[in-house]
C-alpha positions in Angstrom: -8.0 164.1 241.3 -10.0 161.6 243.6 -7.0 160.5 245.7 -9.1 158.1 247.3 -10.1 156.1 243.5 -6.3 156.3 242.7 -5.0 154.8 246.1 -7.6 152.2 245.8 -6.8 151.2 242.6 -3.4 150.8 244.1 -4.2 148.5 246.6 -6.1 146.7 243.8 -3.0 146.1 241.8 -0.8 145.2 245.1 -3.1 142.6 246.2 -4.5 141.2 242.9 -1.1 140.5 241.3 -2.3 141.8 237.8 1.6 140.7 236.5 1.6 137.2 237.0 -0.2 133.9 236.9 2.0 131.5 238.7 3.6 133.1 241.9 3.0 135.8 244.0 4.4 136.9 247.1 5.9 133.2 247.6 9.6 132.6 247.1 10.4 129.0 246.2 13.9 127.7 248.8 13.5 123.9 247.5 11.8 120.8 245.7 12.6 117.5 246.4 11.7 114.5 243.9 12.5 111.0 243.2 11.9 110.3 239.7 12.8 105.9 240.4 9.8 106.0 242.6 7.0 104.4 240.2 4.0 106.4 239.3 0.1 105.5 239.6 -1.7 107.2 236.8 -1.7 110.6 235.5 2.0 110.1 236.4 1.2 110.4 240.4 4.0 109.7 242.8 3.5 111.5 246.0 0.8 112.1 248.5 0.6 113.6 252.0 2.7 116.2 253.6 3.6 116.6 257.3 5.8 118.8 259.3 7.6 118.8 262.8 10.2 119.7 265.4 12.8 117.8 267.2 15.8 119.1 269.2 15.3 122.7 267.6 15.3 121.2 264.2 12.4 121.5 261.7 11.9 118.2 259.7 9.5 117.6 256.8 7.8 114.3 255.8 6.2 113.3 252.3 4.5 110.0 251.6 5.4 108.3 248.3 4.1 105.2 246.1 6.4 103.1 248.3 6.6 104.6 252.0 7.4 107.4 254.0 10.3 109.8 253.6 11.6 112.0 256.1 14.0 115.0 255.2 15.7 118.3 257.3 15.1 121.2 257.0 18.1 123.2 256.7 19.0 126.3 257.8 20.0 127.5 254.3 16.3 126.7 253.9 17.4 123.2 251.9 16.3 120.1 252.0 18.1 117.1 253.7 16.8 113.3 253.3 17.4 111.8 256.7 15.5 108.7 256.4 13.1 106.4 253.8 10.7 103.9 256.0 9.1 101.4 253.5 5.4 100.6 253.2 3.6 97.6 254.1 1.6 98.1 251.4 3.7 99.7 248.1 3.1 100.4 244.6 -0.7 101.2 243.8 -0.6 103.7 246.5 -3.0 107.1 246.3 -2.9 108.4 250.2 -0.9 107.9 253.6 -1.4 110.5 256.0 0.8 111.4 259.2 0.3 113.0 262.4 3.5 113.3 265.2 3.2 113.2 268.7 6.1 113.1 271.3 8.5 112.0 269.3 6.8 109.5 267.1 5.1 109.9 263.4 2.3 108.1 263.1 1.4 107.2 259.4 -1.8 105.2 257.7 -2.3 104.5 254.4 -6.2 104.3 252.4 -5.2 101.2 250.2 -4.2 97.4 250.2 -2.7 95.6 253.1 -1.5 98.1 255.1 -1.0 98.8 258.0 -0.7 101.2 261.1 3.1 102.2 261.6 4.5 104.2 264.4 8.2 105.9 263.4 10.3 106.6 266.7 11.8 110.4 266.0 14.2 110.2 268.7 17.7 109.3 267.0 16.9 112.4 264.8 19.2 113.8 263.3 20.7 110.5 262.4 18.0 108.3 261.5 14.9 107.0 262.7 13.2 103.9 264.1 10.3 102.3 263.1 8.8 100.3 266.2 5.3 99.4 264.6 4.0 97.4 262.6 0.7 96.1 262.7 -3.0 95.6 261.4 -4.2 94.6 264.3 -6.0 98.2 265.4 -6.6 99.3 261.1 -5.6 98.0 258.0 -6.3 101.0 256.0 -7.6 104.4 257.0 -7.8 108.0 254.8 -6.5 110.5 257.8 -5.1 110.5 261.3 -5.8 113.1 263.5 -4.2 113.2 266.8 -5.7 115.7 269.9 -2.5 115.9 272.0 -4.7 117.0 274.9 -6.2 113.4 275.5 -3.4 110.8 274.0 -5.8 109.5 271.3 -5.7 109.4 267.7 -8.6 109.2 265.2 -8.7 107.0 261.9 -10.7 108.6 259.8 -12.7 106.1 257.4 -10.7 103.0 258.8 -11.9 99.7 257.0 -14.6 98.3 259.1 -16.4 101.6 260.3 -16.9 105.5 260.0 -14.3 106.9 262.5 -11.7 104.4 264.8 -10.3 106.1 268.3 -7.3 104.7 269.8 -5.3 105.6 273.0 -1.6 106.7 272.9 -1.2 106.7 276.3 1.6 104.3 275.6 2.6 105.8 272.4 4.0 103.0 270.7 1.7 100.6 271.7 -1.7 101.7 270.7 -5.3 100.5 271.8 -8.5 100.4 270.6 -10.9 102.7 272.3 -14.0 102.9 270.3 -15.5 102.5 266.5 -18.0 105.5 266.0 -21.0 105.0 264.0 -23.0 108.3 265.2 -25.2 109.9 262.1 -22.6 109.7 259.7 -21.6 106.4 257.5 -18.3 107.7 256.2 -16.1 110.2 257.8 -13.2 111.6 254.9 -11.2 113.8 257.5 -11.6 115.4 260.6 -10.0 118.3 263.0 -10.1 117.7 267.0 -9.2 120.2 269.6 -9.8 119.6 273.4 -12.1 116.2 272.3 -14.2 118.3 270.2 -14.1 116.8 266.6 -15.1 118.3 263.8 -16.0 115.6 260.8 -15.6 115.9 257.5 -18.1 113.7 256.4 -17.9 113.5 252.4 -21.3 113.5 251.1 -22.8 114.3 254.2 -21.5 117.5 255.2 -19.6 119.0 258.4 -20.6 117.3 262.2 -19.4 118.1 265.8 -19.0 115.5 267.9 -17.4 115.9 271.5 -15.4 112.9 272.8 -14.9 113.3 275.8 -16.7 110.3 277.0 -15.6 108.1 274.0 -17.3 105.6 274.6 -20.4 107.8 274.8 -20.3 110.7 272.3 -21.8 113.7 272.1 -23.5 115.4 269.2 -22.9 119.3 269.0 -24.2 120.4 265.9 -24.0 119.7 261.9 -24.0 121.9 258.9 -25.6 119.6 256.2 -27.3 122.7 253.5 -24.7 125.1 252.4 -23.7 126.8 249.2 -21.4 125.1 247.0 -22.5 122.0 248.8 -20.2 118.9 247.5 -18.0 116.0 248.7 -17.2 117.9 252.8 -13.2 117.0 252.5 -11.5 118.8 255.4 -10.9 121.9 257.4 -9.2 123.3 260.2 -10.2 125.6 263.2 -8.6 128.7 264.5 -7.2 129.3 267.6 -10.3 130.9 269.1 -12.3 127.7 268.6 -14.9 131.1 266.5 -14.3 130.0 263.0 -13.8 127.0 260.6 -12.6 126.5 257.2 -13.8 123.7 255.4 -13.4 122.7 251.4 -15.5 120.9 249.6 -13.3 118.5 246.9 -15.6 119.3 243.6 -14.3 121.1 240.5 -15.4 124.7 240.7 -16.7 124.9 244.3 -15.6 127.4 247.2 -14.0 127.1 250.4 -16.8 128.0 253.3 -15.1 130.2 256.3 -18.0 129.5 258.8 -19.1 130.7 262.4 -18.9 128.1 265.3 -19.1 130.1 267.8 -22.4 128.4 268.5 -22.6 125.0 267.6 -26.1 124.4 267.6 -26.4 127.3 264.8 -23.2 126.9 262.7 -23.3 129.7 260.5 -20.9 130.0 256.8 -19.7 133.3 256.5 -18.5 133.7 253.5 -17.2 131.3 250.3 -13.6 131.8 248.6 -11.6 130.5 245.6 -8.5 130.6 243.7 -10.7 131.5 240.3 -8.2 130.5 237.5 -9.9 128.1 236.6 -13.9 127.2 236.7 -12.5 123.4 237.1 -10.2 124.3 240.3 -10.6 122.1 243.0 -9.3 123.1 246.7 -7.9 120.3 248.5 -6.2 120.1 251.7 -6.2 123.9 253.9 -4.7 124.9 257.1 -5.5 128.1 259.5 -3.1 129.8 261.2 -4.0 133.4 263.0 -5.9 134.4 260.6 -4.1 133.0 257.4 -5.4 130.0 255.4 -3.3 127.8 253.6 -4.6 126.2 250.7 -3.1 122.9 248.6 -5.3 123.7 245.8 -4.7 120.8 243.4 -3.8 122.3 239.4 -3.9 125.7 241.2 -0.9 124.9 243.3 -0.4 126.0 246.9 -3.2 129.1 247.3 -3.1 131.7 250.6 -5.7 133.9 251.7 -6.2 136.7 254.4 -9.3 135.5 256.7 -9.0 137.9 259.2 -11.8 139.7 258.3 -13.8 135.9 257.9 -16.7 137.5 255.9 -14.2 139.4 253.5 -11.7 136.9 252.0 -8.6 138.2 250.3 -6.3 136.3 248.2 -3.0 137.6 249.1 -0.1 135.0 247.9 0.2 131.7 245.5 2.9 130.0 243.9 1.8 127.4 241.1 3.3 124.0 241.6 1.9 122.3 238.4 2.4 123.1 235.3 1.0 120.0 233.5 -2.4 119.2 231.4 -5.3 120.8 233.7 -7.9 118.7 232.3 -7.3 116.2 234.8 -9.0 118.2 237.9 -6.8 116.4 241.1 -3.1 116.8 239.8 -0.9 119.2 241.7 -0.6 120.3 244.8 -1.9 117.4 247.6 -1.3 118.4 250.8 0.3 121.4 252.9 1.8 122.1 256.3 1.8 125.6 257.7 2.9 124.8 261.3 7.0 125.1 261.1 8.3 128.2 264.1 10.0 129.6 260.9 7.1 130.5 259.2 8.5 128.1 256.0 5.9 125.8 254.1 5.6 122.7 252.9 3.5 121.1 249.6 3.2 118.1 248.2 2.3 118.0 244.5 1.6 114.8 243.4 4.0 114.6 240.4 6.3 116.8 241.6 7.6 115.8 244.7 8.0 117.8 248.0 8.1 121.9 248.5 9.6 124.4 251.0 8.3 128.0 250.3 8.6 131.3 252.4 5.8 133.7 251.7 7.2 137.1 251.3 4.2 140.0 251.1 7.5 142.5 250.9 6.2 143.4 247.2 3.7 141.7 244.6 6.5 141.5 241.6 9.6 142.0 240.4 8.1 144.6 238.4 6.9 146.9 241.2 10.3 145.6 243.3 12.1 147.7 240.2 9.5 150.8 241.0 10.3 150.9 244.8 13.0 150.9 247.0 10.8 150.3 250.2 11.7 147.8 252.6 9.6 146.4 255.5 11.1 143.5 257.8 10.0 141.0 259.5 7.0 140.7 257.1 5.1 139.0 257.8 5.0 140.6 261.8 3.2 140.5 264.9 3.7 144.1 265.9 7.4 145.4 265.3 8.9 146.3 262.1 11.7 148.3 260.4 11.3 150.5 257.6 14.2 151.3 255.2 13.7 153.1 251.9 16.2 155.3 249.7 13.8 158.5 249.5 16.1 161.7 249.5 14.0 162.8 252.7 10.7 160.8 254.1 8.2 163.9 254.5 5.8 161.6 255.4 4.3 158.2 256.2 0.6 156.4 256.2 -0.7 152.8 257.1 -4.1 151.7 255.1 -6.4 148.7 255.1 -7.5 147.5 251.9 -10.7 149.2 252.3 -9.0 152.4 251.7 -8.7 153.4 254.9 -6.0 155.2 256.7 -5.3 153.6 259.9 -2.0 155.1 260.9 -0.7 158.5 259.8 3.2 159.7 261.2 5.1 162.9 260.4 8.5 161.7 259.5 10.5 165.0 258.8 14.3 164.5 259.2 14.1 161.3 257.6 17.0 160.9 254.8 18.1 157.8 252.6 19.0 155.3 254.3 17.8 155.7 257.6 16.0 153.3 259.6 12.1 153.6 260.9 10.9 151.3 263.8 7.3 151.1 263.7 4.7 149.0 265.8 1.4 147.9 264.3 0.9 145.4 266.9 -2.4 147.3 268.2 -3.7 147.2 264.2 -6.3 144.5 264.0 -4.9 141.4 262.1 -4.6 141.5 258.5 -2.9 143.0 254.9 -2.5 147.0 254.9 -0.1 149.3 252.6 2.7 151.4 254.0 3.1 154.6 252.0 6.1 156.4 252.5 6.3 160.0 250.9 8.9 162.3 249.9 8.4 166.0 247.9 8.5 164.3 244.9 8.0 160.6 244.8 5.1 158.4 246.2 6.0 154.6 247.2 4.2 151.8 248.7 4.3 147.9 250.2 2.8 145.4 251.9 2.8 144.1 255.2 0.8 141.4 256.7 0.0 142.2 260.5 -1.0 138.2 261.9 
């Protein structure tokens, strides 16, 4: 028998998820929904999702049709509505975006007369504050991105120009700082680390700006011919500052993982999709060490292993829409990966607000009925326990989903029950199988080193 064919065919049917089409290796803890909140068409409610800590606590956020609602997050992983801030502009609502820093939420909305309001966190967990107002600095804007490093915020396509920059240095009262006009005449969304921005500039691809001069900006590069070149919506950069992830918002087309390691000579990798549907449309994504997180409209929150950036790997999705797909931007809108507990929040657009915990323990119930093998914490940085209910564990492998057997112990003495503390911490980031094996039984699971 080619024992190499047959485990690779296993690690085909762990990671693929041949059982089911809505969820894998998520576990849903909560949804939220107001069904009195009035709808814009194709029944759409909600918008933006945002996440943050206060005091220890985790909090989520969700935009609505009429304003911004604020919830805990629980430690029985439920959801708790601390607050509702209303609008200045209500009703025929499509976006508001948010974007916290020391202690206050900033939120803009894309439509009507709106305004730029600042929410102070600090009576949280009672309630909360809001302390502006105003249209003085932006009447409407798509995005808000906020680069802690420097106190200012960027309005992405604010009425009036491309980009706005404002200073928080007094963070509840805000001033202008620049409008940027640069190369671009729109700018959708945008990602800024250490005042290096990275624009999302709709029909006109992906630009690197550096602000650190703001009032005199400096172009670092562009990527304007790609594959799957569409409408350049957003992306996110990992912690390296090596690779981006950007999504283009057209039916059908990839997700680009791309080098920027050099600026001058940005470089796309590789391209990625859900593929359930030729019509699926990614969204909003985040990175985080190596994982991206993917609101991926009908398709519903999407997660893929990117530690190996030229070999994509679906690895985990849960479906949060189960409506008529013919409409290509209903379902998930936005997602927040950022929470210390590793928990995640969507935002479908029908459905209201989600907290998930992705759980790459085993692919189904199916295979959690064909094997008793426990890893925890999973996902892990390096330590883990192992528990299975083998009658003796003769012996014990690791394997990347090449095939490849990274780790090999001799576990004699082993017996039901018994505990094994391993440490993959020195495995290079990413999804492997754990096979455990006893005279006369073979089983496997997941673990996703990040």
């Amino acid at each position: 028998m080619n024992t190499r064919f047959a485990f690779t065919a296993l690690l085909l049917l762990l990671s693929t998820g041949l059982f089911s089409q809505d969820s894998q290796n998520v576990i849903l803890l909560d949804n939220w929904q107001d069904d009195n909140l009035p709808t814009i068409s194709h029944g759409i409610r909600y918008n933006e999702v945002w996440g943050f800590v206060h005091d220890g606590l985790e909090y989520a956020v969700i935009g609505s049709t009429m304003g911004t609602h604020i919830f805990r997050i629980t430690d029985d992983d439920t959801f708790s509505e601390v607050a509702f801030v209303p609008g200045a502009f209500q009703g025929q609502v499509v976006h508001r975006d948010f974007h916290d820093y020391k202690g206050y939420l900033y939120g803009t909305c894309d439509q009507g007369t709106s305004t730029l309001q600042i929410i102070d966190l600090h009576l949280l967990p009672d309630t909360v504050e809001l302390v502006y107002n105003s249209n003085e600095l932006v009447t409407t804007a798509h995005n808000i991105f906020i680069d802690s490093t420097s106190a200012l915020a960027y309005l992405a396509g604010p009425s009036g120009s491309p980009l706005r920059i404002i200073s928080l240095e007094e963070p509840t009262q805000p001033t202008l700082v620049n409008n940027f006009f640069g190369p671009v005449s729109y700018v959708h969304d945008l990602y800024v680390r250490n005042d290096t921005a990275y624009l999302n500039a709709a029909n006109q691809g992906l630009w690197v700006v550096n602000f650190a001069d703001p009032l005199n900006p400096e172009l670092l590069g562009s990527l304007t011919t790609y594959p799957d070149q569409g409408y350049n919506h957003s992306g996110w950069l990992s912690e390296d500052s090596q690779l981006y992830v950007f999504a283009d918002e057209n039916d059908g087309f990839e997700m680009k993982a791309c080098d920027v390691s050099d600026l001058g000579n940005i470089e796309v990798l590789s391209t990625f999709a859900s593929n359930i549907s030729p019509n699926s449309v990614p969204h909003n994504l985040m990175l985080k060490d190596g994982i991206v997180y993917v609101s991926h409209y009908n398709d519903g929150l999407q997660i893929f292993d990117l530690n190996d950036p030229e070999n994509p790997e679906r690895i985990a999705w849960y479906d949060t829409f189960n409506g008529d797909i013919s409409y290509s931007f209903n379902g998930a809108w936005g997602i927040y990966a950022f929470l210390p507990s590793g928990r995640l929040l969507i935002s479908d657009r029908t459905s209201g607000l989600y907290l998930f915990r992705m759980d790459l323990t085993l692919s189904t119930a199916e295979l959690k009925r064909e094997s008793s093998l426990q890893v925890f914490p999973n996902p892990t940085s390096g330590p883990l326990t192992l528990r299975c209910d083998l009658a003796q564990i003769t012996g014990l492998r690791i394997v990347n989903l090449a095939g490849q057997e990274v780790r090999s112990l001799n576990t004699t003495g082993l017996w039901r029950g018994d505990e094994l503390l391993l440490d993959v911490g020195d495995l290079p980031r990413g999804l492997y199988v754990i096979e455990v094996r006893s005279e006369t039984e073979v089983q496997h699971t997941r673990v996703l080193r990040y």
